[in-house]
Backbone as XML, in Angstrom:
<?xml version="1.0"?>
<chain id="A" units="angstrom">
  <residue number="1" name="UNK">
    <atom name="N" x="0.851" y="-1.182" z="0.000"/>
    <atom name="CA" x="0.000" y="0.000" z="0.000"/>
    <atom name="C" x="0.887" y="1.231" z="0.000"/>
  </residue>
  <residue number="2" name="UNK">
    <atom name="N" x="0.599" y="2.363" z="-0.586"/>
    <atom name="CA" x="1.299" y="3.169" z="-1.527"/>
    <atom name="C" x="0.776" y="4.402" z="0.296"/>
  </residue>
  <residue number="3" name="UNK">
    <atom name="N" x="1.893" y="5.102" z="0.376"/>
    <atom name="CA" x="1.546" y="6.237" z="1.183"/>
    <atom name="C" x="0.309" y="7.582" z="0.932"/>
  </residue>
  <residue number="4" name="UNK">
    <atom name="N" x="0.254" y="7.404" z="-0.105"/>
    <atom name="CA" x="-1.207" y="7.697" z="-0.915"/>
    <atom name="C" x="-2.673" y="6.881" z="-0.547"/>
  </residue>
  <residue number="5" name="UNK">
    <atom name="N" x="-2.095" y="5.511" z="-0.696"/>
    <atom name="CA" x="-3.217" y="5.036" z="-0.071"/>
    <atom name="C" x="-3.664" y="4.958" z="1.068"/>
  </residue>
  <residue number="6" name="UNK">
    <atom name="N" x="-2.749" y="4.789" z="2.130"/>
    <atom name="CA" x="-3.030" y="5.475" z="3.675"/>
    <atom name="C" x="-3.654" y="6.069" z="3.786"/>
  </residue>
  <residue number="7" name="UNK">
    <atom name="N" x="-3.689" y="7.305" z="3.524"/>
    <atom name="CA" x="-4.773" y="8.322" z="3.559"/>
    <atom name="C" x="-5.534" y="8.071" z="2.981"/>
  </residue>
  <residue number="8" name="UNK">
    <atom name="N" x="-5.736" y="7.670" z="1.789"/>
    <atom name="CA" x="-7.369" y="7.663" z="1.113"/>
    <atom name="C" x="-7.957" y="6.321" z="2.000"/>
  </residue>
  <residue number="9" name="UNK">
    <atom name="N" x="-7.371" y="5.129" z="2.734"/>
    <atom name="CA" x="-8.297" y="4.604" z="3.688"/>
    <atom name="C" x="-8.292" y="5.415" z="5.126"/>
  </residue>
  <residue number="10" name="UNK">
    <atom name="N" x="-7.468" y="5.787" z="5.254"/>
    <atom name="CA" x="-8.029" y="6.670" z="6.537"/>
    <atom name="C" x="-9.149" y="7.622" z="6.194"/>
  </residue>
  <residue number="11" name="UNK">
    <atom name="N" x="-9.313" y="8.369" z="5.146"/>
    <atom name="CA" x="-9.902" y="9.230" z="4.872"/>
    <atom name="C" x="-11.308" y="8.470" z="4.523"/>
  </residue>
  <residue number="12" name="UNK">
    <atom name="N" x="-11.226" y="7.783" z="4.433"/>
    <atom name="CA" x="-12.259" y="6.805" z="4.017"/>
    <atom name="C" x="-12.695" y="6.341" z="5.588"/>
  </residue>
  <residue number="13" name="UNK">
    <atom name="N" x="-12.383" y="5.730" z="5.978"/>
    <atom name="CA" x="-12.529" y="5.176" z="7.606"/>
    <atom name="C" x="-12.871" y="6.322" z="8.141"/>
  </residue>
  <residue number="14" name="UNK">
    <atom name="N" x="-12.261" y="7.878" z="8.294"/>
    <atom name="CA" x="-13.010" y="9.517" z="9.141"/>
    <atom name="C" x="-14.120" y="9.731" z="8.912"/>
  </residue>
  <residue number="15" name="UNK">
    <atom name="N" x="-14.474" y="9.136" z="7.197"/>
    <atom name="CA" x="-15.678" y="9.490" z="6.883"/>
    <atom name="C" x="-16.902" y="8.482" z="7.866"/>
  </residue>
  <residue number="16" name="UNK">
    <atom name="N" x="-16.810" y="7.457" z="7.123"/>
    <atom name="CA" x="-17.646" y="6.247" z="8.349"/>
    <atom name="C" x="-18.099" y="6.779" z="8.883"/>
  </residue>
  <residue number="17" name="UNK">
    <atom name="N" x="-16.795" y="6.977" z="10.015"/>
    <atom name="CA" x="-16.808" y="7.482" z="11.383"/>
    <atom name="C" x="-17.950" y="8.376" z="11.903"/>
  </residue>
  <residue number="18" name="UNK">
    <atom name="N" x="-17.496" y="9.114" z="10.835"/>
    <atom name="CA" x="-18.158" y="10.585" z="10.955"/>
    <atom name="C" x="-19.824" y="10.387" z="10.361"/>
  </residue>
  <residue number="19" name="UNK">
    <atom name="N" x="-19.908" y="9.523" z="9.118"/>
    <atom name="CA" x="-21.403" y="9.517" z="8.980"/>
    <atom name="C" x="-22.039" y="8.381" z="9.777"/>
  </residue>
  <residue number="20" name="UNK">
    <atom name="N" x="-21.317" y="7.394" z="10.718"/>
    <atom name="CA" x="-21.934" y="6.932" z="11.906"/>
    <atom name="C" x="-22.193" y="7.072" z="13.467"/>
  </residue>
  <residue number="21" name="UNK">
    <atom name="N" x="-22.047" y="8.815" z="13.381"/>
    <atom name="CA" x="-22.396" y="9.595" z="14.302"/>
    <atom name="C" x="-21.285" y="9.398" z="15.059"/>
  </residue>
  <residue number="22" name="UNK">
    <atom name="N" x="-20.043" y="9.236" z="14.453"/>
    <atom name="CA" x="-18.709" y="9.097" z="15.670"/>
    <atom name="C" x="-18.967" y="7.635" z="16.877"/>
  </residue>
  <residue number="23" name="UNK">
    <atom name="N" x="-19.873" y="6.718" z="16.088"/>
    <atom name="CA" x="-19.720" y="5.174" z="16.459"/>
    <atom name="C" x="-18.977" y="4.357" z="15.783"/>
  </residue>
  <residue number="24" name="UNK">
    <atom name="N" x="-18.425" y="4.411" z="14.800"/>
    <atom name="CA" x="-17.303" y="3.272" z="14.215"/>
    <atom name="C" x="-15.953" y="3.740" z="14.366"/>
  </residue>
  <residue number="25" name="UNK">
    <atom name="N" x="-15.134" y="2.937" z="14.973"/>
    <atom name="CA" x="-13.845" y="3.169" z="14.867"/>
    <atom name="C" x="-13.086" y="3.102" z="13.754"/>
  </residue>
  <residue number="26" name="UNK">
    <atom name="N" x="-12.142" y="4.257" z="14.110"/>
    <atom name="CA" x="-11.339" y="4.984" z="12.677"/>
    <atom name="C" x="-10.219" y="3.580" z="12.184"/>
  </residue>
  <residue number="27" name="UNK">
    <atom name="N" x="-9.327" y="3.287" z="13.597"/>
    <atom name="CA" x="-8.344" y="2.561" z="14.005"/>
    <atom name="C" x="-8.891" y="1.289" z="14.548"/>
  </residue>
  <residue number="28" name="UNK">
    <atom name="N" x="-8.475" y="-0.353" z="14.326"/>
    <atom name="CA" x="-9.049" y="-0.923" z="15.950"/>
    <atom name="C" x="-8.279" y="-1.332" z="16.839"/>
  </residue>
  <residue number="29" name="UNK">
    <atom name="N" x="-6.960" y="-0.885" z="16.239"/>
    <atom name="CA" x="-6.074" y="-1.317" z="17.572"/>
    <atom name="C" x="-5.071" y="-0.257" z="17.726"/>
  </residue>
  <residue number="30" name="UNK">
    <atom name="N" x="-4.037" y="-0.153" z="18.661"/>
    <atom name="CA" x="-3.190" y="0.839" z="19.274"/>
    <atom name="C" x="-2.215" y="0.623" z="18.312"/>
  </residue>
  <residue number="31" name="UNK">
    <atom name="N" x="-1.643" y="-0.745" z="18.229"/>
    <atom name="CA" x="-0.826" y="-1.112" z="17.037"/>
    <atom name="C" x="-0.898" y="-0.857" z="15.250"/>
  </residue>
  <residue number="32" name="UNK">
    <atom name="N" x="-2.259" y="-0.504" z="15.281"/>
    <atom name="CA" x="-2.265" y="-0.228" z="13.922"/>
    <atom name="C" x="-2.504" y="0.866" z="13.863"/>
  </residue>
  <residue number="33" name="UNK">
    <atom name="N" x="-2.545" y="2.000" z="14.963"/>
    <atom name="CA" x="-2.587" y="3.101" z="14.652"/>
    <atom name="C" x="-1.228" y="3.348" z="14.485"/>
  </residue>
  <residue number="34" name="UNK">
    <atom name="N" x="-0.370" y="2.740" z="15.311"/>
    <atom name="CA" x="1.422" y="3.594" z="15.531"/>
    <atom name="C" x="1.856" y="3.066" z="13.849"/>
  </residue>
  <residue number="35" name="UNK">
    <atom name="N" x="1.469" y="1.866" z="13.758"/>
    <atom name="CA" x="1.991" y="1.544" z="12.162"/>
    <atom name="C" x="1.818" y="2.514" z="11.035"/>
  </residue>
  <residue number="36" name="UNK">
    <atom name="N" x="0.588" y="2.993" z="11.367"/>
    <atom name="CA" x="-0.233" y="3.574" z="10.279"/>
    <atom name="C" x="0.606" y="5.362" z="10.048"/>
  </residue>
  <residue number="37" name="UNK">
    <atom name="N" x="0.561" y="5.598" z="11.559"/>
    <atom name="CA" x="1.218" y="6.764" z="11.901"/>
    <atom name="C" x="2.726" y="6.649" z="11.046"/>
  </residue>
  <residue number="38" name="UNK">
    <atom name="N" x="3.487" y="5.577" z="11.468"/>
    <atom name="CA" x="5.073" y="5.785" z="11.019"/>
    <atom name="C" x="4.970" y="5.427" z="9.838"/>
  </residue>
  <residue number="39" name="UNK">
    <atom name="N" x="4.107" y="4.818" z="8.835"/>
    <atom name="CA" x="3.943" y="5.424" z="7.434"/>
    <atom name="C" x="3.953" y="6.833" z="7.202"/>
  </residue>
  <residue number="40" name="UNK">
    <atom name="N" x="2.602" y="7.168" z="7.307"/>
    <atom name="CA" x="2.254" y="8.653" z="7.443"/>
    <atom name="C" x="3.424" y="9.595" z="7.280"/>
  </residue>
  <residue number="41" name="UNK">
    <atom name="N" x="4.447" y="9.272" z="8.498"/>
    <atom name="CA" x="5.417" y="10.440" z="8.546"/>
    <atom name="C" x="6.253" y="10.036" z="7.771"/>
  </residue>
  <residue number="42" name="UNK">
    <atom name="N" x="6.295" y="8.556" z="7.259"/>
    <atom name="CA" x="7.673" y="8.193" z="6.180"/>
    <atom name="C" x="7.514" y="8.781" z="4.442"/>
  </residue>
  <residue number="43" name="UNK">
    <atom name="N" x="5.779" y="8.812" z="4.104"/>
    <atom name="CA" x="5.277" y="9.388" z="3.077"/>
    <atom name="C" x="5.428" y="10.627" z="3.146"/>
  </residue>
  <residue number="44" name="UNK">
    <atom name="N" x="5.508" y="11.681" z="4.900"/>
    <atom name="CA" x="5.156" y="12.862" z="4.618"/>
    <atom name="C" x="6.727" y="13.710" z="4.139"/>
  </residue>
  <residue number="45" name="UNK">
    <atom name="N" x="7.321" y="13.010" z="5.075"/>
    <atom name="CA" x="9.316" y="13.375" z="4.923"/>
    <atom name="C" x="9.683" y="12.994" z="3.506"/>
  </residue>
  <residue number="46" name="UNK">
    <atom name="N" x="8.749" y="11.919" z="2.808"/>
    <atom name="CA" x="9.438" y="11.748" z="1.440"/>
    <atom name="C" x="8.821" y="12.953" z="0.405"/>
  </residue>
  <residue number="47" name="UNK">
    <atom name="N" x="7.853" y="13.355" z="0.869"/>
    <atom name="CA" x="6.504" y="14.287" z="-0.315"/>
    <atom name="C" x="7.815" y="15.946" z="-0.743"/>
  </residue>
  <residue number="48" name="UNK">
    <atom name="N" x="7.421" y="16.065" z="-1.936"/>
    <atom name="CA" x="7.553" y="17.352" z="-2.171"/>
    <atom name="C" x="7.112" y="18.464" z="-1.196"/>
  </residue>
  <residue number="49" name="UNK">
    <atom name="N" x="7.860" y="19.421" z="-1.293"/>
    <atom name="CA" x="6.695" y="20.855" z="-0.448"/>
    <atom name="C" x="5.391" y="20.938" z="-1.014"/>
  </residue>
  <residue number="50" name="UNK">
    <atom name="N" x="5.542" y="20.580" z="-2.422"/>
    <atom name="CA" x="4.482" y="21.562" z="-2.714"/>
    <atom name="C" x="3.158" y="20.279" z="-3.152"/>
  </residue>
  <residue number="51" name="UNK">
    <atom name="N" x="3.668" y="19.138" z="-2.398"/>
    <atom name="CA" x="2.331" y="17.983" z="-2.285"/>
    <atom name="C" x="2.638" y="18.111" z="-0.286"/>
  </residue>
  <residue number="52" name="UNK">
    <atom name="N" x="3.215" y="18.374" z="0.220"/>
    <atom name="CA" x="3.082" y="18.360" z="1.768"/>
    <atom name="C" x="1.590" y="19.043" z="2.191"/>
  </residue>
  <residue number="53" name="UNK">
    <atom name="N" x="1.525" y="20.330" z="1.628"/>
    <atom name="CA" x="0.787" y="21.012" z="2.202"/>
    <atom name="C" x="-1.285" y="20.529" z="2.293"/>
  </residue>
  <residue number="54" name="UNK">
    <atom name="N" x="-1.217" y="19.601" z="0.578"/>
    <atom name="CA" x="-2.496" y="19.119" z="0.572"/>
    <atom name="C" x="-1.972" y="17.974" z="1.588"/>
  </residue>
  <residue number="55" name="UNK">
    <atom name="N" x="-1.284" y="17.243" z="1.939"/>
    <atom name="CA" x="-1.265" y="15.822" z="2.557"/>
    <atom name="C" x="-1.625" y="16.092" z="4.047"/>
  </residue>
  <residue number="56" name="UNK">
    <atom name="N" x="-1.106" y="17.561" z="4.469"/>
    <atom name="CA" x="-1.381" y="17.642" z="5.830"/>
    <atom name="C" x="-2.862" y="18.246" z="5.875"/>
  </residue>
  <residue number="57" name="UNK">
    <atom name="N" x="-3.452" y="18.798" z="4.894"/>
    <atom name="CA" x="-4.757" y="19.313" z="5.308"/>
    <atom name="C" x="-5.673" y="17.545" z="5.179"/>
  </residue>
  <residue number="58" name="UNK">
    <atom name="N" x="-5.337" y="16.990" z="4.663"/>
    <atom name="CA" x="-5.514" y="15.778" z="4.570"/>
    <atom name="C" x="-5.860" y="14.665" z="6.043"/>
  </residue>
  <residue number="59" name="UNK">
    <atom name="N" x="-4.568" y="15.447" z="6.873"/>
    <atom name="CA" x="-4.649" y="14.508" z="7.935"/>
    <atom name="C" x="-5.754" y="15.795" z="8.613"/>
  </residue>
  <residue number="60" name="UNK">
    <atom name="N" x="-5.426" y="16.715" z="8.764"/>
    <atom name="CA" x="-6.215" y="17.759" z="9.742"/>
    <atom name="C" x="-7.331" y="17.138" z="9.334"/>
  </residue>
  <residue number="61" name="UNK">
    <atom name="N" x="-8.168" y="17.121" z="8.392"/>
    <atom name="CA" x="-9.532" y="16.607" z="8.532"/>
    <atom name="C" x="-9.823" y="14.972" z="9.431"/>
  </residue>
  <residue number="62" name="UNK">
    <atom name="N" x="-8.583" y="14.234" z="9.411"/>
    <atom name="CA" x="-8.520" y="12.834" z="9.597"/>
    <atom name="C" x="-8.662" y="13.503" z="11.360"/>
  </residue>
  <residue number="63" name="UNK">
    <atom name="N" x="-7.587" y="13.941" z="11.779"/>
    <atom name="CA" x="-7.375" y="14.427" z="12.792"/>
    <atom name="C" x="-9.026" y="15.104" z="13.463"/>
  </residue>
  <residue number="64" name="UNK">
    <atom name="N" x="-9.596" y="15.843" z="13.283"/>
    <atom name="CA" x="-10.534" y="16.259" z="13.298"/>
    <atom name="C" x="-11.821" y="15.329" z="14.053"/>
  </residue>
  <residue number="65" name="UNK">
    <atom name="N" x="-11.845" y="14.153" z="12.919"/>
    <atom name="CA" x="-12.693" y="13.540" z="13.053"/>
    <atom name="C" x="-12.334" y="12.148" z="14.461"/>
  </residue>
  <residue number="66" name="UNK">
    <atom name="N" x="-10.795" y="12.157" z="14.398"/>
    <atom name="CA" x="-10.832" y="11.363" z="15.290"/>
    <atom name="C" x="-10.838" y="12.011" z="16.749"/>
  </residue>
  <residue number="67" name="UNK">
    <atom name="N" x="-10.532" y="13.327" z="17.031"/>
    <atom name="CA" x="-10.897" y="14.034" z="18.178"/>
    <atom name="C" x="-12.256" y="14.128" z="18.845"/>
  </residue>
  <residue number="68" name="UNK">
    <atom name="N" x="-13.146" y="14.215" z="17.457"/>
    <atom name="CA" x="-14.494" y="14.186" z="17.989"/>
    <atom name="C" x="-15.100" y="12.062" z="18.357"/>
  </residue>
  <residue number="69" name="UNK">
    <atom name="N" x="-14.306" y="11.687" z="17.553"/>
    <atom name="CA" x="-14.522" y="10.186" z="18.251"/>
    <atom name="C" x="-13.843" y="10.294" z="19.821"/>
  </residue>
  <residue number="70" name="UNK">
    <atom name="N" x="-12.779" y="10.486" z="20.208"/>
    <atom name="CA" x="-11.978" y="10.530" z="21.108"/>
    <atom name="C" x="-13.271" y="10.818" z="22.405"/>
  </residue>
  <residue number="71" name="UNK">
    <atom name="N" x="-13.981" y="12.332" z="22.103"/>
    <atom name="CA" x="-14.652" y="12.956" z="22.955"/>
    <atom name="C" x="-15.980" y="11.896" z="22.884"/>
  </residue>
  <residue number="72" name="UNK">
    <atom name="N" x="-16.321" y="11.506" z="22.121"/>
    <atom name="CA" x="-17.657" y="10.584" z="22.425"/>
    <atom name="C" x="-17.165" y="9.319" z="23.118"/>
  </residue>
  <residue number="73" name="UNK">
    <atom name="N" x="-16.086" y="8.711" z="22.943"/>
    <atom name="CA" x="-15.544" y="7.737" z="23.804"/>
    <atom name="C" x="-15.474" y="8.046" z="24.968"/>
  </residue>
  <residue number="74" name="UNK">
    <atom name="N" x="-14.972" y="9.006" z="25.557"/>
    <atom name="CA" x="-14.788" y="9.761" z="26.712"/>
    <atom name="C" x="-16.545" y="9.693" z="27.863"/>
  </residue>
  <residue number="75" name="UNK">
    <atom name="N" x="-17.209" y="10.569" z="26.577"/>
    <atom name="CA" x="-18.758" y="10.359" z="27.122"/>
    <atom name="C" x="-19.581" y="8.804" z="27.579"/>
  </residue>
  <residue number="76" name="UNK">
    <atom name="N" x="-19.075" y="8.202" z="26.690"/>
    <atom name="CA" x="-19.731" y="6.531" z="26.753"/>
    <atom name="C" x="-18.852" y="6.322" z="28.133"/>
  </residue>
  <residue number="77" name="UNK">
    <atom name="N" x="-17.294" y="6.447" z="28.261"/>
    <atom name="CA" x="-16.924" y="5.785" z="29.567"/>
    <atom name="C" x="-17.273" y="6.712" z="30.783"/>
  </residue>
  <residue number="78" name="UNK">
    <atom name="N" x="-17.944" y="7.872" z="31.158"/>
    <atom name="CA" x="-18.634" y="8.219" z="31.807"/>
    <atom name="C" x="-19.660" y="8.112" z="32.204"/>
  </residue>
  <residue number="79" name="UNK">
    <atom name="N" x="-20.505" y="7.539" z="31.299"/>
    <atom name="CA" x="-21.936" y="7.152" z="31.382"/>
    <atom name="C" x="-21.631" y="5.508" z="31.997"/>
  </residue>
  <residue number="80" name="UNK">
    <atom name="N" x="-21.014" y="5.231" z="31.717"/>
    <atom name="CA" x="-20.538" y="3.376" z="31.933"/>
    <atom name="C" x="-20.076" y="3.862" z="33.561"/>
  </residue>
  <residue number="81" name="UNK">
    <atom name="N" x="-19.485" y="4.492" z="33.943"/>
    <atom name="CA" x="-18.819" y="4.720" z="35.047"/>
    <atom name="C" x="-19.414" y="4.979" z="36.035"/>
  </residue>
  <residue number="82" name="UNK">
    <atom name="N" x="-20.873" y="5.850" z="35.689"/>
    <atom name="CA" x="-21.825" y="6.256" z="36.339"/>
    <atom name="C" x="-23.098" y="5.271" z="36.713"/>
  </residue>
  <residue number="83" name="UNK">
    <atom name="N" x="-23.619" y="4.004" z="35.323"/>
    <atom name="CA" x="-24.106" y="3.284" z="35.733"/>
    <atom name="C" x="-23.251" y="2.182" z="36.679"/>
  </residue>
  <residue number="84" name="UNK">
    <atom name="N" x="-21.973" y="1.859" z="36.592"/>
    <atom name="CA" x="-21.364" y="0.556" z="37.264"/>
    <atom name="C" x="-21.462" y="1.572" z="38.396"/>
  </residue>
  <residue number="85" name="UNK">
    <atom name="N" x="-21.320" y="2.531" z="39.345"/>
    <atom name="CA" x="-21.722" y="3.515" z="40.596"/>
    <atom name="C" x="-23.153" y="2.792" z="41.112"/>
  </residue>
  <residue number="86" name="UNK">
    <atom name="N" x="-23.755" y="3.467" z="40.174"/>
    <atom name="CA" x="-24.824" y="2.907" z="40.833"/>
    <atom name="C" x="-25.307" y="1.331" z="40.699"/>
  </residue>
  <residue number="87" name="UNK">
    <atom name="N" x="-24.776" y="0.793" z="40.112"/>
    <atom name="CA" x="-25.271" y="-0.814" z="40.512"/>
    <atom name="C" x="-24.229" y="-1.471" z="41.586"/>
  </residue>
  <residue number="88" name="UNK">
    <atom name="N" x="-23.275" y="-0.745" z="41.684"/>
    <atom name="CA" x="-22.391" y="-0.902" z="43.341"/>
    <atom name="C" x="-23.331" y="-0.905" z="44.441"/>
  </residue>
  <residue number="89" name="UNK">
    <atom name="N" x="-24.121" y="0.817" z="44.031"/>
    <atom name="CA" x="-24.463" y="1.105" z="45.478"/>
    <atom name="C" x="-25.932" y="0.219" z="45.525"/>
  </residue>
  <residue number="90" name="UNK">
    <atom name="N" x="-26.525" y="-0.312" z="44.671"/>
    <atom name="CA" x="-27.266" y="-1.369" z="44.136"/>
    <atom name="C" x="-27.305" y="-1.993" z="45.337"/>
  </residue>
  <residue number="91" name="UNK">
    <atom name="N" x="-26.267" y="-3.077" z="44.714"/>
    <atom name="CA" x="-25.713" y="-4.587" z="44.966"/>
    <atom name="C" x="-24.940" y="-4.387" z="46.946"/>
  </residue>
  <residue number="92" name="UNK">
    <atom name="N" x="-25.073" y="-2.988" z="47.035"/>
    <atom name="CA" x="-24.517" y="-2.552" z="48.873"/>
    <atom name="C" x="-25.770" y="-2.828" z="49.871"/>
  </residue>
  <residue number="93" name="UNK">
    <atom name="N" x="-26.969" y="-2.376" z="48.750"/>
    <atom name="CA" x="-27.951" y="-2.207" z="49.854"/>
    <atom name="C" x="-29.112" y="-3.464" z="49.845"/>
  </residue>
  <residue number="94" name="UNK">
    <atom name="N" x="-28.393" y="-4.456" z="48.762"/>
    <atom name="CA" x="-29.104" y="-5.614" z="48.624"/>
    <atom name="C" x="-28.039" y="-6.424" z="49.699"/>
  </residue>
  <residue number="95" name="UNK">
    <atom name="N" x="-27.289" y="-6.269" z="49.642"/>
    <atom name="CA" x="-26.280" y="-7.142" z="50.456"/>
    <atom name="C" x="-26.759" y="-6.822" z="52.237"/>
  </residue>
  <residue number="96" name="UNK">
    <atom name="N" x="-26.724" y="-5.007" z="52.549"/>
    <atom name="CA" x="-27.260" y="-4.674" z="53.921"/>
    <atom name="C" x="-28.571" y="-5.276" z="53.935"/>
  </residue>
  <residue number="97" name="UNK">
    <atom name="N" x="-29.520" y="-6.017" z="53.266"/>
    <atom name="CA" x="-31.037" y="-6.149" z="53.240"/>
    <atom name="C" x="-30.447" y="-7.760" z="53.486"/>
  </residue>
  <residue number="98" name="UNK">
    <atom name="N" x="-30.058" y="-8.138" z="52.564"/>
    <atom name="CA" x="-29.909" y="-9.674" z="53.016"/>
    <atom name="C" x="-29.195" y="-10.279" z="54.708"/>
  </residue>
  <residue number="99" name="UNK">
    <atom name="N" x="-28.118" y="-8.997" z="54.780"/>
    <atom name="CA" x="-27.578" y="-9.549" z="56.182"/>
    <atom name="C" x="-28.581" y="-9.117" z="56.840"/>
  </residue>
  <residue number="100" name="UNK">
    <atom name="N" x="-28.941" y="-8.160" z="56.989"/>
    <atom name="CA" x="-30.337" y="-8.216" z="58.356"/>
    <atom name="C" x="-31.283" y="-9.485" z="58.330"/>
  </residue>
  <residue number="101" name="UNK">
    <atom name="N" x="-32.036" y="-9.343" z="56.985"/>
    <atom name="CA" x="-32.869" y="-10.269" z="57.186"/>
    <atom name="C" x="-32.412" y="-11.897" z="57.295"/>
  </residue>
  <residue number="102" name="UNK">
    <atom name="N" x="-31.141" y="-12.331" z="57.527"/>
    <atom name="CA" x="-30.119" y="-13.329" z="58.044"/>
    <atom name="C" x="-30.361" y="-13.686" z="59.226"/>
  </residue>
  <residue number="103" name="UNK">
    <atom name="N" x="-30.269" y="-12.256" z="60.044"/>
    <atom name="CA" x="-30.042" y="-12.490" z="61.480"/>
    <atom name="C" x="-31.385" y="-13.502" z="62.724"/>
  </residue>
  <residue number="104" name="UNK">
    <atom name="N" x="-30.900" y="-13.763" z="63.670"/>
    <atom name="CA" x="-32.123" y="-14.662" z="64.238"/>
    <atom name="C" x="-33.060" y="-13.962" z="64.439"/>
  </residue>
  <residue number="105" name="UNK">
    <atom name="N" x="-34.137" y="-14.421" z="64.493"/>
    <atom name="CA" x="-35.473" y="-13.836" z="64.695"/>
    <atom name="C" x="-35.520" y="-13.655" z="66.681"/>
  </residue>
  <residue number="106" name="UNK">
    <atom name="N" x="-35.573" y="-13.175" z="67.287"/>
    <atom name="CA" x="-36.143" y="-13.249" z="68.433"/>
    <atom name="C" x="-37.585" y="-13.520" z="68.812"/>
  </residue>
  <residue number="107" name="UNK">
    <atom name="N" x="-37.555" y="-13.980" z="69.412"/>
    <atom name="CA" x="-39.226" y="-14.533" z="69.650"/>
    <atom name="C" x="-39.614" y="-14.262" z="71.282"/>
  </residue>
  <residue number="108" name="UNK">
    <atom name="N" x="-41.013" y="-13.940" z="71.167"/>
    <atom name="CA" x="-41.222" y="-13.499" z="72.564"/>
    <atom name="C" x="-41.351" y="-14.526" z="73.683"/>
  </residue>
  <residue number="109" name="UNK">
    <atom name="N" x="-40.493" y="-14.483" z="74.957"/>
    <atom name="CA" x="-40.522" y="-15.914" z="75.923"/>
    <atom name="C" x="-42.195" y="-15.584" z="76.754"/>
  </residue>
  <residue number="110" name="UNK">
    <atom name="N" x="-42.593" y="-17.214" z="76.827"/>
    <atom name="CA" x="-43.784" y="-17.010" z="77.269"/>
    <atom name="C" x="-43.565" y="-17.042" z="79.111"/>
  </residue>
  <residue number="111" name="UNK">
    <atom name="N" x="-44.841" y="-16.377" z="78.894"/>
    <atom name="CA" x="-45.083" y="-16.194" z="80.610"/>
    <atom name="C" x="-45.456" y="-15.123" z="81.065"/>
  </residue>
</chain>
C-alpha cells in the first residue's frame, strides 16, 4: 500500500466514522494506529513541499474527526462509570437487606 493510499483509507474510515455519528472506529487497535502513523510520517518526509501542504490538510480533517470520536468515547466511559456507581451502590444495599434479614429472629418468651 502506496503512502497515498493510507490516507485515502483513513480518509475513508473519518468518513464512516463521521457519517456513523462518531460510532465506528477509525483505528481498531493501538498497534495499527502507531503503524499507520510511522507510514504517514515516512510518506510525509518523502513528499515534495508543494504535495506536503495538501497531505497535511488531509490529515487535519482525519485528525478532526478522530478528536471528535476521542470525545464521544470519553462520554460513553462516563456514562458506563456512572451506571457501574450505581449498581455498586445497588448490589450494597441488597447485600445490607440480606444480612439483616439473616439475622435470628427473636421470639417473645412465654409467661
Amino acid at each position: 500500500m502506496s503512502g497515498d493510499d493510507v490516507i485515502d483509507l483513513l480518509r475513508l474510515r473519518a468518513e464512516r466514522c463521521a457519517q456513523s455519528g462518531l460510532a465506528q472506529p477509525i483505528v481498531g487497535t493501538p498497534e495499527e494506529a502507531l503503524a499507520l502513523g510511522a507510514r504517514i510520517a515516512a510518506q510525509l518526509a518523502a513528499l515534495p513541499n508543494s504535495e506536503r501542504l495538501l497531505f497535511l490538510a488531509y490529515l487535519d480533517q482525519i485528525s478532526s474527526t478522530l478528536q471528535g470520536r476521542l470525545e464521544r468515547l470519553a462520554e460513553e466511559m462516563a456514562a458506563s462509570g456512572e451506571r457501574l456507581t450505581a449498581a455498586q451502590r445497588q448490589g450494597a444495599g441488597c447485600r445490607a437487606y440480606a444480612t439483616v434479614a439473616a439475622l435470628p429472629r427473636r421470639r417473645p418468651r412465654p409467661g
